[in-house]
N, CA, C and O atoms as CSV, one atom per row, in Angstrom:
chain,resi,resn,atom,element,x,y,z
A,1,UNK,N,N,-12.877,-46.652,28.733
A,1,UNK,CA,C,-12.944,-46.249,27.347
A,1,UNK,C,C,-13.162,-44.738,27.222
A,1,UNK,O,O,-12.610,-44.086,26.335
A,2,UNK,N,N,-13.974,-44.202,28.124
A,2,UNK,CA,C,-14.368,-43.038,28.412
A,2,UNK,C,C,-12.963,-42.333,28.759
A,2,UNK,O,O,-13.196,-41.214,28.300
A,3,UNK,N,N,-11.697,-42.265,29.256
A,3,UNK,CA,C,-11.190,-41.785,29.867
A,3,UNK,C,C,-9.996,-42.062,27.756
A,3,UNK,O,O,-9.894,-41.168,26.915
A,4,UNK,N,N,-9.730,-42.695,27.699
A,4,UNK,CA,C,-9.040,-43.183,26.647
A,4,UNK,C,C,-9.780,-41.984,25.446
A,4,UNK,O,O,-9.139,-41.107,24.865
A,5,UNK,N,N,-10.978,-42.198,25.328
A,5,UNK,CA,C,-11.340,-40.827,24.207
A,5,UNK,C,C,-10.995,-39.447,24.561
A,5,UNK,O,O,-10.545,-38.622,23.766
A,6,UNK,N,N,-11.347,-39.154,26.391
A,6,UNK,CA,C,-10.854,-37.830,26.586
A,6,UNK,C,C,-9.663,-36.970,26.175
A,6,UNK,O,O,-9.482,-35.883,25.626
A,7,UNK,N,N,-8.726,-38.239,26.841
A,7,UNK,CA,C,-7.476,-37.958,26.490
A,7,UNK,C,C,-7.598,-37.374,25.346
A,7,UNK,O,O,-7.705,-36.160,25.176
A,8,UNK,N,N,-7.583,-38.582,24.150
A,8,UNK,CA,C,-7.273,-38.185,22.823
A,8,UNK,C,C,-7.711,-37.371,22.306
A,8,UNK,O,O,-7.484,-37.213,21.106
A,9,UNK,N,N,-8.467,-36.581,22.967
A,9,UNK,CA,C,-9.720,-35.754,22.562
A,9,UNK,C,C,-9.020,-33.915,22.904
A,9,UNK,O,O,-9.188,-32.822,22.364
A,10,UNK,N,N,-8.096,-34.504,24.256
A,10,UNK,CA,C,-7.620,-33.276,24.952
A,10,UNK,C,C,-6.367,-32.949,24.055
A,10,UNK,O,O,-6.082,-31.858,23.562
A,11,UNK,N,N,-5.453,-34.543,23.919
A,11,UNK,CA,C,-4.007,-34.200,22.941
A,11,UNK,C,C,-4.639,-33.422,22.104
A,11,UNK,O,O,-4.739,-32.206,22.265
A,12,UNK,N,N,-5.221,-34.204,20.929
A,12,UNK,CA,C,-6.029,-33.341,20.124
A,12,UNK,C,C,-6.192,-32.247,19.829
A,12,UNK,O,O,-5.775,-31.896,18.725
A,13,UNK,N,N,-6.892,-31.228,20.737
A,13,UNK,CA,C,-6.897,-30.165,20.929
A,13,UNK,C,C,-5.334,-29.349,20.599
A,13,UNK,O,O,-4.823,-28.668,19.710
A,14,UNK,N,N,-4.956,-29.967,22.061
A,14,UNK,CA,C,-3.651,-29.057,22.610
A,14,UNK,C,C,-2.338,-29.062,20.930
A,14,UNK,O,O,-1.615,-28.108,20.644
A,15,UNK,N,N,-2.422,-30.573,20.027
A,15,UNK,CA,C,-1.723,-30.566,19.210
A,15,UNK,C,C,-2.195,-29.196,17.664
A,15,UNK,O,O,-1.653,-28.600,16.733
A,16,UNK,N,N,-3.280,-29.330,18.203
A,16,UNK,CA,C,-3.804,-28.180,16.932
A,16,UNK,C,C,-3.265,-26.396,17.621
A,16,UNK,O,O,-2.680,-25.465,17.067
A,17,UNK,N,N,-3.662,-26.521,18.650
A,17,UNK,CA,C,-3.276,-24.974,18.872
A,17,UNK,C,C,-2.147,-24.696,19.049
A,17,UNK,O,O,-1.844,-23.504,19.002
A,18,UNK,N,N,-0.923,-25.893,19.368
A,18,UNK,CA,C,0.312,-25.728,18.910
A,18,UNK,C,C,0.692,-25.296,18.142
A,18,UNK,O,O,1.857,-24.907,18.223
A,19,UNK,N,N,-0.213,-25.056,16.673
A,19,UNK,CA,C,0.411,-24.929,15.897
A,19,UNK,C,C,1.011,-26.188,15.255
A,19,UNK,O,O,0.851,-26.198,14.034
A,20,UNK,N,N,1.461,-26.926,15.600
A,20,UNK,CA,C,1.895,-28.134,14.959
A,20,UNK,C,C,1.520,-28.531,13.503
A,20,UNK,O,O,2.119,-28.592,12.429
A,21,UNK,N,N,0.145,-28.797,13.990
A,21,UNK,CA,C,-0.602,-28.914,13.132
A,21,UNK,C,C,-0.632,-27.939,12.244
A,21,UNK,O,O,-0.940,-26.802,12.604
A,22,UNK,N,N,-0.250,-28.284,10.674
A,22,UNK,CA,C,-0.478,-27.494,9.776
A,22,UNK,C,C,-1.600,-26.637,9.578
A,22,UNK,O,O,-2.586,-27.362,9.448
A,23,UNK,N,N,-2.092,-24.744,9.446
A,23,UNK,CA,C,-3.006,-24.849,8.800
A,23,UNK,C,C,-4.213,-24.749,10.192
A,23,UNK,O,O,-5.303,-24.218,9.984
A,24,UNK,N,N,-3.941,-25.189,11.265
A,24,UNK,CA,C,-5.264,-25.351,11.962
A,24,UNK,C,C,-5.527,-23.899,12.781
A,24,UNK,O,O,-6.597,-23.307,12.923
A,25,UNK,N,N,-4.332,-23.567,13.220
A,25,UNK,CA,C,-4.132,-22.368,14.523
A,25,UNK,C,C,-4.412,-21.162,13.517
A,25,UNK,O,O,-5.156,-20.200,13.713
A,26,UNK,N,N,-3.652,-21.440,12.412
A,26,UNK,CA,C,-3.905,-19.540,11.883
A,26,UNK,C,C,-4.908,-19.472,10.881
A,26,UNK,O,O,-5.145,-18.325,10.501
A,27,UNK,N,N,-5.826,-20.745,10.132
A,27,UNK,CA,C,-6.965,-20.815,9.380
A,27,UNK,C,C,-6.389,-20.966,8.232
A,27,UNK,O,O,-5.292,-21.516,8.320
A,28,UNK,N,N,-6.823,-20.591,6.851
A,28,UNK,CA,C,-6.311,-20.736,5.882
A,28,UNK,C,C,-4.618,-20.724,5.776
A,28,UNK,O,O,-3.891,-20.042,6.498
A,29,UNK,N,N,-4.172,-21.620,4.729
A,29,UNK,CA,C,-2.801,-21.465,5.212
A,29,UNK,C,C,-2.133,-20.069,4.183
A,29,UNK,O,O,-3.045,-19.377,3.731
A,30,UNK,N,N,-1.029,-19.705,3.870
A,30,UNK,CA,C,-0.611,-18.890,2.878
A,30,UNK,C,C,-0.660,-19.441,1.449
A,30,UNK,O,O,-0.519,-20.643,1.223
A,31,UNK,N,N,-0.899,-18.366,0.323
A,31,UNK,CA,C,-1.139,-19.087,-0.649
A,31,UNK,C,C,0.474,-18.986,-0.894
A,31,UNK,O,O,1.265,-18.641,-0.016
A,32,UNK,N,N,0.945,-19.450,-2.642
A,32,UNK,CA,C,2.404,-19.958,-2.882
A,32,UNK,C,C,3.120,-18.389,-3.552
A,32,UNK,O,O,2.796,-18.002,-4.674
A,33,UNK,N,N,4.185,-17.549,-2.609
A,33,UNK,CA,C,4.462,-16.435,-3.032
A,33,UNK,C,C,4.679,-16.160,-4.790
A,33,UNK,O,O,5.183,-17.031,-5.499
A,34,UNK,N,N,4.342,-15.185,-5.188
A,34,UNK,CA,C,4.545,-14.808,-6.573
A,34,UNK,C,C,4.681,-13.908,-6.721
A,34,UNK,O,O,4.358,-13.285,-5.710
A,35,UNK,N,N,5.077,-13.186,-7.606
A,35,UNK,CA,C,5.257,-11.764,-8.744
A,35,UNK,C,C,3.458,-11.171,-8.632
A,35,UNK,O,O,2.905,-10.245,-8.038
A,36,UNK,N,N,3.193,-11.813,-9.165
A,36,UNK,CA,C,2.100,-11.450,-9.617
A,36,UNK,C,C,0.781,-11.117,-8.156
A,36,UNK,O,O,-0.412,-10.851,-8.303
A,37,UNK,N,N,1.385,-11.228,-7.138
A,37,UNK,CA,C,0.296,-11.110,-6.205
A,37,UNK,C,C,0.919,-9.691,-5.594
A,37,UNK,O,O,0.404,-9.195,-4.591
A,38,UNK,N,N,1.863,-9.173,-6.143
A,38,UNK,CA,C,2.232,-7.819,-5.602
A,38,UNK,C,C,1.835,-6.575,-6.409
A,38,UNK,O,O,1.293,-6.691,-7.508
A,39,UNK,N,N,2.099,-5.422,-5.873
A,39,UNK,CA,C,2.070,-4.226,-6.726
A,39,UNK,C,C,2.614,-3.040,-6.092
A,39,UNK,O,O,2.620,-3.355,-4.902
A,40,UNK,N,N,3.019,-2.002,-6.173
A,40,UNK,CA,C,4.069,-0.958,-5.313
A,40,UNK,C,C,3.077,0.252,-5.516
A,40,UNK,O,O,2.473,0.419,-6.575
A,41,UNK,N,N,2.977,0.932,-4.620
A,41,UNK,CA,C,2.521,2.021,-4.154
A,41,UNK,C,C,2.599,3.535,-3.988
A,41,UNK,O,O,2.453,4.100,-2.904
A,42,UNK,N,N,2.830,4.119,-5.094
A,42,UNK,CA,C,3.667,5.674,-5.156
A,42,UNK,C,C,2.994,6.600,-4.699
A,42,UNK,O,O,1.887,6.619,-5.237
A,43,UNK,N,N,3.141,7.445,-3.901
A,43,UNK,CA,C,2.768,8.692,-4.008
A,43,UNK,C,C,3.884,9.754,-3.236
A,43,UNK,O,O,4.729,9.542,-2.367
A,44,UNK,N,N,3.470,11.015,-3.986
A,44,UNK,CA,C,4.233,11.885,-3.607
A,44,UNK,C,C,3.731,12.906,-2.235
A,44,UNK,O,O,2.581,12.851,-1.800
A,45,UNK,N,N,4.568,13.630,-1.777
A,45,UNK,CA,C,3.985,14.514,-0.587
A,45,UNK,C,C,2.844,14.952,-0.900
A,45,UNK,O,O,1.736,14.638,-0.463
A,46,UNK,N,N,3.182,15.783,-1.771
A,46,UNK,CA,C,1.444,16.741,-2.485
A,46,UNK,C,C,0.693,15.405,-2.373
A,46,UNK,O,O,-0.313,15.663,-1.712
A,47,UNK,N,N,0.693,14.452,-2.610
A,47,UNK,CA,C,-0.730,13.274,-3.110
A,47,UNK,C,C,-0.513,13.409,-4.645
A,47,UNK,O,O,-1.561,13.343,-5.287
A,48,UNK,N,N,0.484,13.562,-5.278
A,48,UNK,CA,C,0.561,12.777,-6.600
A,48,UNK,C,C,0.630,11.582,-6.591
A,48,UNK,O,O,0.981,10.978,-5.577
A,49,UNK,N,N,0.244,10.850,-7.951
A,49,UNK,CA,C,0.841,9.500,-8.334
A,49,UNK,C,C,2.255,9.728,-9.236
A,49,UNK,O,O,1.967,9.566,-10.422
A,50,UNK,N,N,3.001,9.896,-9.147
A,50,UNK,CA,C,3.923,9.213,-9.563
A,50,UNK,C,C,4.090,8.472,-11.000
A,50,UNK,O,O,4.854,8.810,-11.904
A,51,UNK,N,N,3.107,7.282,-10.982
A,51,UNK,CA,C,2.860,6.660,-11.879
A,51,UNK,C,C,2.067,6.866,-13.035
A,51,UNK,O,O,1.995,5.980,-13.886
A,52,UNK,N,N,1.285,8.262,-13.192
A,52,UNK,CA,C,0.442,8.199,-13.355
A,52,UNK,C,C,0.121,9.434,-14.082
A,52,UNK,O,O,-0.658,9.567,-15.026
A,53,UNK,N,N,1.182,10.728,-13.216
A,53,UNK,CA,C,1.180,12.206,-13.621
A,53,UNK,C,C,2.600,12.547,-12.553
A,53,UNK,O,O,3.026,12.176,-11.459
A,54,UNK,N,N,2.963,13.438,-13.597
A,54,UNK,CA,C,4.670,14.131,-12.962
A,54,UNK,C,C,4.481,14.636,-11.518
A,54,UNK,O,O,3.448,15.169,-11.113
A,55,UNK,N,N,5.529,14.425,-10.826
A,55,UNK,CA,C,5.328,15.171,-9.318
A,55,UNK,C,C,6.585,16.524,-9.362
A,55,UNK,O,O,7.609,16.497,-10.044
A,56,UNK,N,N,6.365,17.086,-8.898
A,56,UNK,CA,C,7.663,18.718,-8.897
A,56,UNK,C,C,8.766,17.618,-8.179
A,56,UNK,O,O,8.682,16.818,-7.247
A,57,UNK,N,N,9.805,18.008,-9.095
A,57,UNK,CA,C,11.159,17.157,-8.653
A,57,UNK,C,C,11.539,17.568,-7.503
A,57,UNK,O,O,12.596,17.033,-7.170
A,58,UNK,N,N,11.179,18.201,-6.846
A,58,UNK,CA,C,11.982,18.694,-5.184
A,58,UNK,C,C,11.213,17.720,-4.135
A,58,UNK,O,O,11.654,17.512,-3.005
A,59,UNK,N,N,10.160,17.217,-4.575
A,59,UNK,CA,C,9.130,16.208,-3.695
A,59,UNK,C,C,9.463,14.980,-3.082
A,59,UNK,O,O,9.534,14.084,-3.922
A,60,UNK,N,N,9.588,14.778,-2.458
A,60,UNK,CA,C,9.895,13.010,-1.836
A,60,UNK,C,C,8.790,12.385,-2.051
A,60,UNK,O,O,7.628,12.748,-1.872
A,61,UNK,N,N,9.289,11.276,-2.508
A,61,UNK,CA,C,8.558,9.722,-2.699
A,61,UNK,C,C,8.398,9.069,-2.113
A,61,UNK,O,O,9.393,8.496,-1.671
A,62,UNK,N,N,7.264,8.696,-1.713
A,62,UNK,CA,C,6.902,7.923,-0.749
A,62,UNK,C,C,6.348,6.246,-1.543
A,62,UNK,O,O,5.348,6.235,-2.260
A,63,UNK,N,N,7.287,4.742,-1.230
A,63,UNK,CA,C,6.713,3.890,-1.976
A,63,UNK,C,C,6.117,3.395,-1.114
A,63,UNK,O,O,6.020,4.053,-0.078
A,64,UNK,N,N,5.331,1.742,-1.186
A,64,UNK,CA,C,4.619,0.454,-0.428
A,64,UNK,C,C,4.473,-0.161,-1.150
A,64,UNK,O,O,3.901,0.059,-2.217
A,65,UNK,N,N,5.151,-1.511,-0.620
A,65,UNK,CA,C,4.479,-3.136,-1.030
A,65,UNK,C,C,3.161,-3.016,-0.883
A,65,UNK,O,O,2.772,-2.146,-0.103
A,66,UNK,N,N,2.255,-3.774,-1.524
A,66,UNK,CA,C,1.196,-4.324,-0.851
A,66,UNK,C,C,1.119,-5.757,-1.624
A,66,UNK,O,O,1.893,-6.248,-2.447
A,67,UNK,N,N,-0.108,-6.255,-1.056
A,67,UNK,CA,C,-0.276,-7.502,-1.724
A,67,UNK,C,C,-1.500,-7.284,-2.455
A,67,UNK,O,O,-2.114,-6.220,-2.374
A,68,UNK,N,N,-1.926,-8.387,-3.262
A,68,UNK,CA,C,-3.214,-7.905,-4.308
A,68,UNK,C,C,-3.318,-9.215,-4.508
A,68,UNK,O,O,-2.859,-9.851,-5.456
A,69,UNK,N,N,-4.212,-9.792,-3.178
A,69,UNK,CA,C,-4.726,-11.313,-2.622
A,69,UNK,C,C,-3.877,-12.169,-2.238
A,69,UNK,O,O,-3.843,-13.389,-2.397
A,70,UNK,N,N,-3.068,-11.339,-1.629
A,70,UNK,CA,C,-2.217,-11.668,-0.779
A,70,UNK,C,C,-1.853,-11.425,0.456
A,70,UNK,O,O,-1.068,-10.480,0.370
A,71,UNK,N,N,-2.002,-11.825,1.905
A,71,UNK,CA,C,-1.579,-11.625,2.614
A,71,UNK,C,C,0.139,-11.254,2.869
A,71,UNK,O,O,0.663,-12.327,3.164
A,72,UNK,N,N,0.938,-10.411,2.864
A,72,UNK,CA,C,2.271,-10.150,2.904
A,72,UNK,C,C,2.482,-9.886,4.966
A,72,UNK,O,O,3.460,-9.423,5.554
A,73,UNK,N,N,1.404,-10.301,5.446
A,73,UNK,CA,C,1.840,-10.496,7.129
A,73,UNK,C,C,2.054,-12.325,7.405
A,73,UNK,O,O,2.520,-12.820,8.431
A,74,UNK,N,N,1.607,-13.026,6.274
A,74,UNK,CA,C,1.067,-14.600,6.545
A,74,UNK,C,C,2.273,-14.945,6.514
A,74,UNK,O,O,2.328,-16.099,6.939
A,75,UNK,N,N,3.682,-14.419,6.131
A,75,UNK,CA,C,4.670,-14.973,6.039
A,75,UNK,C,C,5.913,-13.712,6.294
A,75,UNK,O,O,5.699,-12.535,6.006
A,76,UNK,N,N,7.157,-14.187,6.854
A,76,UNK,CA,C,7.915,-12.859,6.822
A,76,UNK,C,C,8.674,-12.930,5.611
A,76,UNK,O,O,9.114,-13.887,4.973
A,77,UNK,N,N,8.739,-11.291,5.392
A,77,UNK,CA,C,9.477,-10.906,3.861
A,77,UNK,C,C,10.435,-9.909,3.963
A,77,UNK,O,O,10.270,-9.057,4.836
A,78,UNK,N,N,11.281,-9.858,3.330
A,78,UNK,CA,C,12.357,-8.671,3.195
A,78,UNK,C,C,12.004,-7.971,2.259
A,78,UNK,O,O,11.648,-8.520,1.216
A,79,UNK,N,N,12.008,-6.129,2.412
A,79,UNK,CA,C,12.079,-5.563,1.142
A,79,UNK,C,C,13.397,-4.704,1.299
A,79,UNK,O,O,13.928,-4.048,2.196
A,80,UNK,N,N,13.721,-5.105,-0.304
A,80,UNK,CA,C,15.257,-4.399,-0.344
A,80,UNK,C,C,14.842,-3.299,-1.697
A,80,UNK,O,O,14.126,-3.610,-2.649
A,81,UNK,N,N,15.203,-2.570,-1.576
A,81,UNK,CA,C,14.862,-1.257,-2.497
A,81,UNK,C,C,16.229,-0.452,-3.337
A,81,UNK,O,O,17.274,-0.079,-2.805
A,82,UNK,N,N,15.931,-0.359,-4.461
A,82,UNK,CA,C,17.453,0.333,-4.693
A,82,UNK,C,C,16.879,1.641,-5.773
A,82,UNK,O,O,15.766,1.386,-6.234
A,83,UNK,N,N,17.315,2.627,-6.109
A,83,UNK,CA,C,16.800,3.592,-6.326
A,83,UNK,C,C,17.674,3.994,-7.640
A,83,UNK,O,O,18.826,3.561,-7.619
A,84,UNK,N,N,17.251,4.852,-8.920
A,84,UNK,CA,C,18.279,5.034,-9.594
A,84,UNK,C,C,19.031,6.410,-9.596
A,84,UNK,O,O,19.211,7.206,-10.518
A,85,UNK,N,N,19.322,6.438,-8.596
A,85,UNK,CA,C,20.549,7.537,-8.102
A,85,UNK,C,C,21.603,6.956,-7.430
A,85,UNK,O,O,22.591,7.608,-7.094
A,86,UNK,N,N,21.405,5.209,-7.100
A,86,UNK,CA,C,21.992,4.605,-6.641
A,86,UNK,C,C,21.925,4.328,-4.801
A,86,UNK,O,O,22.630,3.577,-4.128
A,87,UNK,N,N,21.023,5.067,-4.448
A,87,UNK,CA,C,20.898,4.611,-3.185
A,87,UNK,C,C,19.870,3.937,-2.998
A,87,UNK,O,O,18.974,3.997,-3.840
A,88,UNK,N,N,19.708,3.001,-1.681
A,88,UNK,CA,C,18.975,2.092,-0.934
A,88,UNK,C,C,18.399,2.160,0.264
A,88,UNK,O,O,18.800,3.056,1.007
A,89,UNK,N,N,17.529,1.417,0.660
A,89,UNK,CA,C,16.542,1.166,1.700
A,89,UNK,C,C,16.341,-0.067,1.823
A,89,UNK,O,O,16.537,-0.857,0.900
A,90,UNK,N,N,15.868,-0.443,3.126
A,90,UNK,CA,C,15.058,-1.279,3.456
A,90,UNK,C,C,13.650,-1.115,3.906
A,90,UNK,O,O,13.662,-0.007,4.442
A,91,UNK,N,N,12.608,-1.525,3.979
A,91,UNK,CA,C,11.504,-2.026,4.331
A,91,UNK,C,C,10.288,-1.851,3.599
A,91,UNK,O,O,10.301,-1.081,2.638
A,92,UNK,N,N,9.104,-2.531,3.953
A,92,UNK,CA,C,8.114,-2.154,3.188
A,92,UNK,C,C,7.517,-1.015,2.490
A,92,UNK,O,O,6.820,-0.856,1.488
A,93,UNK,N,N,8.171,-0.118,3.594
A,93,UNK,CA,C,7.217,1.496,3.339
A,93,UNK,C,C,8.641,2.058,3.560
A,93,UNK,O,O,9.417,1.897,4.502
A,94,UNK,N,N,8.793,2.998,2.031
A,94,UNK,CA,C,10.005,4.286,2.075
A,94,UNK,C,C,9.699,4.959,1.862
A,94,UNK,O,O,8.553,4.914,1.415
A,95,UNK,N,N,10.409,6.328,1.954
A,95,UNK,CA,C,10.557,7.616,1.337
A,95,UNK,C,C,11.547,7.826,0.928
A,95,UNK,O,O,12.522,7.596,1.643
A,96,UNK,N,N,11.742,8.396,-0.508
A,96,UNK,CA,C,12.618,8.474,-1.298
A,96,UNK,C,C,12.755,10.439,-2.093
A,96,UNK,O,O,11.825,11.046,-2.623
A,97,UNK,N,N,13.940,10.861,-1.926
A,97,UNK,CA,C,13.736,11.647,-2.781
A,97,UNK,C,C,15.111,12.081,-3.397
A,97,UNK,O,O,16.088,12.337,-2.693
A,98,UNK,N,N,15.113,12.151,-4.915
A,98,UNK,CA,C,16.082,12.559,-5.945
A,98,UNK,C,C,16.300,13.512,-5.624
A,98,UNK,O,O,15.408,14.264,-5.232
A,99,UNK,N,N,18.092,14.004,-5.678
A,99,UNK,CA,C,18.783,15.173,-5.259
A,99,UNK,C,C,18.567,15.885,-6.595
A,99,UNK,O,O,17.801,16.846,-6.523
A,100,UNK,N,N,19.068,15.624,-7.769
A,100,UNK,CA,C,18.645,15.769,-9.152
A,100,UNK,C,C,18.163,15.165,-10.201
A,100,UNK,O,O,18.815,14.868,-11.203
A,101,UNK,N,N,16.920,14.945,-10.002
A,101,UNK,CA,C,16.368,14.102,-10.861
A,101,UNK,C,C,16.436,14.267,-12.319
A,101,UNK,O,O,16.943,15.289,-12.780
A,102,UNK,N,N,15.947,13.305,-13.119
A,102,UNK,CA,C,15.734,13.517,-14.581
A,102,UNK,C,C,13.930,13.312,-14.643
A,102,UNK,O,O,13.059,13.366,-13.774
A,103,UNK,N,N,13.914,13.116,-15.793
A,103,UNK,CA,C,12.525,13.517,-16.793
A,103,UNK,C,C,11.946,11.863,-15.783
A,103,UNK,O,O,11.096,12.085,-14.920
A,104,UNK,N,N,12.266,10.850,-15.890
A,104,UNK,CA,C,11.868,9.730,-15.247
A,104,UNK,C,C,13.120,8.867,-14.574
A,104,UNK,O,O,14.089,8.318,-15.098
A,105,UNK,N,N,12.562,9.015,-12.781
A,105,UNK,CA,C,13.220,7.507,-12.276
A,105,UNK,C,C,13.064,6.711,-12.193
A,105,UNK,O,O,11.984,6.386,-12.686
A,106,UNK,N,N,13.780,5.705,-11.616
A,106,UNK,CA,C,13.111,4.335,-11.428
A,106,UNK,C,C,13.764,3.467,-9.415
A,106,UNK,O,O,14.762,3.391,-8.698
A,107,UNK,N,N,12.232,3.027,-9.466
A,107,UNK,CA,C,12.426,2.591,-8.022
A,107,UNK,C,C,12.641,1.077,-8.027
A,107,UNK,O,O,11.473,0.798,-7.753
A,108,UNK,N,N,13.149,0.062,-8.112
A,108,UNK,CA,C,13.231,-1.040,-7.307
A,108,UNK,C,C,13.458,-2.063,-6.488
A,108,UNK,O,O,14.575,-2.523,-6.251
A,109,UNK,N,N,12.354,-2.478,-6.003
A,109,UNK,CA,C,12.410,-3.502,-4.917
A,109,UNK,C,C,12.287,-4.700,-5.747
A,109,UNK,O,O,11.840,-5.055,-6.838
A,110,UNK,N,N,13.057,-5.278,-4.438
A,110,UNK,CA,C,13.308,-7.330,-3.976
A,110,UNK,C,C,12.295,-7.640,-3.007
A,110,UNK,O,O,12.614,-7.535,-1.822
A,111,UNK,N,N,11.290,-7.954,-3.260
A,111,UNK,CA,C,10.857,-9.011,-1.882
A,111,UNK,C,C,11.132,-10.029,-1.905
A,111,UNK,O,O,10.943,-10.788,-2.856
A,112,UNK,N,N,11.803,-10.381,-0.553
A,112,UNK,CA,C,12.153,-11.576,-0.627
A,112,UNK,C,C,11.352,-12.445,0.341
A,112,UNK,O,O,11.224,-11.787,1.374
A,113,UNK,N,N,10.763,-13.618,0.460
A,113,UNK,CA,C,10.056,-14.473,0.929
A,113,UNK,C,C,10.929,-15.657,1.457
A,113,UNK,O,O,12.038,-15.511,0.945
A,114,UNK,N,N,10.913,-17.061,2.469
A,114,UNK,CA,C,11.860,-17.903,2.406
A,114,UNK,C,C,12.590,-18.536,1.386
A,114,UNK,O,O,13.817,-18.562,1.487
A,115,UNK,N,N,11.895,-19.179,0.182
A,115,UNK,CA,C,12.305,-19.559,-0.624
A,115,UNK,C,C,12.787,-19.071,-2.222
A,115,UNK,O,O,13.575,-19.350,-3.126
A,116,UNK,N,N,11.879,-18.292,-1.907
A,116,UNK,CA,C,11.563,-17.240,-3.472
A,116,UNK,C,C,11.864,-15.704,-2.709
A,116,UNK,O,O,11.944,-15.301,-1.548
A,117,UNK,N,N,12.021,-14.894,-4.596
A,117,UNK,CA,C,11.692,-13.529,-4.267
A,117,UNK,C,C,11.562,-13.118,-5.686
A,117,UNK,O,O,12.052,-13.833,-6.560
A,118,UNK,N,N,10.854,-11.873,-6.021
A,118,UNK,CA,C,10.347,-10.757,-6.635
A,118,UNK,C,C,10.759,-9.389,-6.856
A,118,UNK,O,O,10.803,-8.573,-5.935
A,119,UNK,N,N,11.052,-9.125,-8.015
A,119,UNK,CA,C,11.735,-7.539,-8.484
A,119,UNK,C,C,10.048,-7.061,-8.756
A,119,UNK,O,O,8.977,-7.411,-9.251
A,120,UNK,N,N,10.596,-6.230,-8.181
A,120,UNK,CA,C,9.383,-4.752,-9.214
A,120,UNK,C,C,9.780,-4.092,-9.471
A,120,UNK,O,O,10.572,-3.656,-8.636
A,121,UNK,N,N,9.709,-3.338,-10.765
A,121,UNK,CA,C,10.376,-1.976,-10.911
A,121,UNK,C,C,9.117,-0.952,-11.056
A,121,UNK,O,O,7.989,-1.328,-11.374
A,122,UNK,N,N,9.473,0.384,-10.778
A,122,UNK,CA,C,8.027,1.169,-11.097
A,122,UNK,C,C,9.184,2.706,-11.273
A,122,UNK,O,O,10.218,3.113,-10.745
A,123,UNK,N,N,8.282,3.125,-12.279
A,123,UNK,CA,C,8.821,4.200,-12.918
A,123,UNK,C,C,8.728,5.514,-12.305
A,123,UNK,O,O,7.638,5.495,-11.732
A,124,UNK,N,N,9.374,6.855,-12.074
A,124,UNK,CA,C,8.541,8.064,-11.302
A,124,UNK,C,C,8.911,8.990,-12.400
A,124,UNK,O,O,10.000,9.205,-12.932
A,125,UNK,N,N,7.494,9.582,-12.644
A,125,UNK,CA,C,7.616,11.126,-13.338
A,125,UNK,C,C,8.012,12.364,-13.098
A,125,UNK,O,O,7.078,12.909,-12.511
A,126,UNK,N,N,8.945,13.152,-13.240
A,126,UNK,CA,C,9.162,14.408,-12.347
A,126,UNK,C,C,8.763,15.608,-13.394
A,126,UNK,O,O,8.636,15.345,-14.590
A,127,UNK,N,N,8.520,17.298,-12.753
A,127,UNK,CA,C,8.396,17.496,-13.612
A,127,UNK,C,C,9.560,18.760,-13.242
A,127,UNK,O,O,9.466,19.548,-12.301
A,128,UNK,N,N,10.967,18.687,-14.539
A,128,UNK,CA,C,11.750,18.949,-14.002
A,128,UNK,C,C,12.135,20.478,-13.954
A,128,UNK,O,O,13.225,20.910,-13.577
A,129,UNK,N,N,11.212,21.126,-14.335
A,129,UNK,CA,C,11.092,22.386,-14.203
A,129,UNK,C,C,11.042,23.287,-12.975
A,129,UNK,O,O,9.937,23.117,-12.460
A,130,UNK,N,N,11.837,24.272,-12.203
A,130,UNK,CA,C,11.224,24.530,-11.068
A,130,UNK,C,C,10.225,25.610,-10.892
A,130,UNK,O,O,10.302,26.749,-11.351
A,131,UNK,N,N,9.177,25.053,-10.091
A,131,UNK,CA,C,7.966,25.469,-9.301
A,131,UNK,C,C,7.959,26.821,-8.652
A,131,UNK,O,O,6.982,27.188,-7.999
């Protein structure tokens, strides 16, 4: 009987750190992707925001996903980025900068998750005067 619990005792084990098992190997599992657990990240070279106060239009933009109680490593995601000058990027973290900007651009990303995905758009201030 003794040898009959070990066993099951050892599968056991070995079936949880497989991974198999839902939930057991990596601890909490991921919560259910949304809109709302993201937010994008501007700043400019100087350390402007972007969002917040104009950056000198000659500056590159620097964006980031993040999550906001969200783990964005618990699962893999695509970020697709499109810019309104018409060009694109991929990945979490870009740098972006307008050849001729206007008074305000606009940056957005797709994350995409397996099943779902998410637009953000976020606005940039320039200030189009030169410095």
């Amino acid at each position: 009987m003794r040898r009959v619990l070990l066993l099951a005792l050892l599968l056991g084990c070995a079936f949880a750190a497989s991974g198999i098992a839902s939930g057991f190997s990596r601890g909490t599992p991921c919560p259910k992707f949304s809109k709302k657990y993201l937010t994008v990240l501007a700043r400019g070279e100087s350390g402007c925001n972007p969002r917040l106060e104009r950056c000198w239009y000659t500056e590159p933009i620097t964006f980031e996903v993040q999550g906001f109680g969200y783990d964005l490593d618990c699962r893999n995601h695509s970020y697709e980025w499109t810019f309104s000058d018409g060009t694109r990027a991929t990945g979490r973290k870009v740098t972006h900068r307008w050849s001729f900007p206007r008074e305000v651009e606009r940056a957005t990303v797709v994350v995409r998750e397996r099943w779902s995905s998410a637009r953000i758009h976020t606005d940039v201030r320039f200030l189009v005067a030169v410095p």
